[in-house]
DOKERO-997088 format. One record per residue (C-alpha): residue in one letter; residue number from 1; x negated, y, z. Coordinates in Angstrom, 2 decimals. Each point is the difference from the previous one (the first is absolute). Example, Ala and Ser with C-alpha at 12.3 -4.5 7.8 and 13.67 -1.06 7.14 Angstrom:
<bamis>
[bami 'A',1,[-12.30,-4.50,7.80]]
[bami 'S',2,[-1.37,3.44,-0.66]]
</bamis>
This chain:
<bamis>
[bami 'X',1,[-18.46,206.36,238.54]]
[bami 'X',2,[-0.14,3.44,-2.13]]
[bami 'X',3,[3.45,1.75,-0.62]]
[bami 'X',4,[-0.12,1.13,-3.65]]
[bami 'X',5,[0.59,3.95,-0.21]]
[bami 'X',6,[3.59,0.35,-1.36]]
[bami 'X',7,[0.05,1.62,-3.58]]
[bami 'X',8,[3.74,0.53,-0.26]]
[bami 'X',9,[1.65,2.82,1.53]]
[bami 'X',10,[2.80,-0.45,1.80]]
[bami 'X',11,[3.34,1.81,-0.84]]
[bami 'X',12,[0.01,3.33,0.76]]
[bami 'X',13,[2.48,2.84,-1.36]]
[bami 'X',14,[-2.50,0.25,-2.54]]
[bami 'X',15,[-0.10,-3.14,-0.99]]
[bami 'X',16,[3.79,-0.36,0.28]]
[bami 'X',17,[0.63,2.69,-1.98]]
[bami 'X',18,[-2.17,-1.37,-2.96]]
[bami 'X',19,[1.75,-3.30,0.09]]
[bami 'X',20,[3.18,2.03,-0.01]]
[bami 'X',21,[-0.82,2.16,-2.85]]
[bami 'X',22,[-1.06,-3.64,-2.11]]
[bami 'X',23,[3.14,-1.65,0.62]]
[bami 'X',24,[2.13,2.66,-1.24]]
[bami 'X',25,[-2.41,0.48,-3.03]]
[bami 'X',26,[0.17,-4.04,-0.66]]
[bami 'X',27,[3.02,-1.06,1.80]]
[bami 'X',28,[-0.29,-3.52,-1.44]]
[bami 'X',29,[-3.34,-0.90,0.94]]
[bami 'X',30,[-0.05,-2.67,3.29]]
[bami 'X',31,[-2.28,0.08,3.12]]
[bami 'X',32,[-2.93,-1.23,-1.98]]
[bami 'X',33,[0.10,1.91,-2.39]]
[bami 'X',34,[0.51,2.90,1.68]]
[bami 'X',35,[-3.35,-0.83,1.76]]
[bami 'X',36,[-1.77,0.18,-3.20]]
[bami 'X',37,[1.35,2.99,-0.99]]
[bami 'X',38,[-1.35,1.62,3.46]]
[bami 'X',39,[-3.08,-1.74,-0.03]]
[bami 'X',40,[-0.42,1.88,-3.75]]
[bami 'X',41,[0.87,3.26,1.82]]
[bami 'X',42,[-2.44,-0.66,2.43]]
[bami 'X',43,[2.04,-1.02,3.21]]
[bami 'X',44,[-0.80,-3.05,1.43]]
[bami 'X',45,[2.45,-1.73,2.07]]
[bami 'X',46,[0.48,-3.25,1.51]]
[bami 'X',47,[2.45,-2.03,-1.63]]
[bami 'X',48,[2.34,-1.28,3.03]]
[bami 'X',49,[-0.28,3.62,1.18]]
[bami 'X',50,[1.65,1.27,-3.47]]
[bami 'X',51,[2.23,-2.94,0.03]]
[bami 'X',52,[1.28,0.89,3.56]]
[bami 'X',53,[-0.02,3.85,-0.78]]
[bami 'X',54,[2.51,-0.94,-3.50]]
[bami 'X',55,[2.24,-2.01,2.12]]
[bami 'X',56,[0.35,2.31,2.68]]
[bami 'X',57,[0.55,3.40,-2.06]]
[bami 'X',58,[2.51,-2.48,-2.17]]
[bami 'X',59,[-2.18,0.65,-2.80]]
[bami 'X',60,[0.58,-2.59,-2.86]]
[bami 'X',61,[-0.57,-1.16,-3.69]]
[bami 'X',62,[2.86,1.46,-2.44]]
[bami 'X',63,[1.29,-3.50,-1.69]]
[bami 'X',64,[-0.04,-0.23,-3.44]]
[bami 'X',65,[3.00,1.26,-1.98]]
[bami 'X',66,[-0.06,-3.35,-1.98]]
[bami 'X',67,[2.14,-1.82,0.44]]
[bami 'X',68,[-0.46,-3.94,0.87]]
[bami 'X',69,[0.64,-1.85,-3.20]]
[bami 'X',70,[2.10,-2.86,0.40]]
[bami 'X',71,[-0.19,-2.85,-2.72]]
[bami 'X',72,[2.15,-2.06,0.45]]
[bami 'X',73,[-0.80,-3.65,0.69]]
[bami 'X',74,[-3.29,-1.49,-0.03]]
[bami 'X',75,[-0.87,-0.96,-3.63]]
[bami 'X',76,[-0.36,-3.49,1.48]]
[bami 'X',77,[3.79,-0.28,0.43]]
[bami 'X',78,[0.67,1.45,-3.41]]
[bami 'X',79,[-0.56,3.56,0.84]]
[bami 'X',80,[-2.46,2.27,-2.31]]
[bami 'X',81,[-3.34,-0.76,-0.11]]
[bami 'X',82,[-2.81,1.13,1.84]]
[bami 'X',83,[-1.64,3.00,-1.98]]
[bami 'X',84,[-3.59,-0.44,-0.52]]
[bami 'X',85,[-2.92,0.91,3.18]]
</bamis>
């Protein structure tokens, strides 16, 4: 059996600093797609590694400022209707 040669780098202060600098950039954006947005800047990490390194620096997606709209009842029990998909 052949190991495969690792192509993601693991997470240096580099590394850690780049991911740093992103979420405070794009404070919204989740573990995936704060992956993409390193991948575009060229650092490749694996994705349980940047999970683990969010969770341990406490590092987590702003919520939206939306709030959670609350319709009533179901239109099934005489509530508004659905609006249109």
């Amino acid at each position: 059996m052949t190991r495969h040669k690792r192509t993601c780098q693991t997470i240096d202060e580099r590394v850690a600093k780049e991911i740093r600098r992103l979420h405070k950039r794009y404070p919204k954006l989740g573990h995936r797609a704060l992956a993409e947005a390193l991948r575009e800047a060229g650092v490749h990490v694996e994705p349980q590694d940047l999970k683990r390194f969010l969770k341990e620096e406490g590092l987590k997606p702003e919520r939206s400022s939306r709030p959670w709209r609350w319709g009533g009842p179901p239109s099934w029990m005489g509530g508004p209707p659905e609006p249109p998909r």
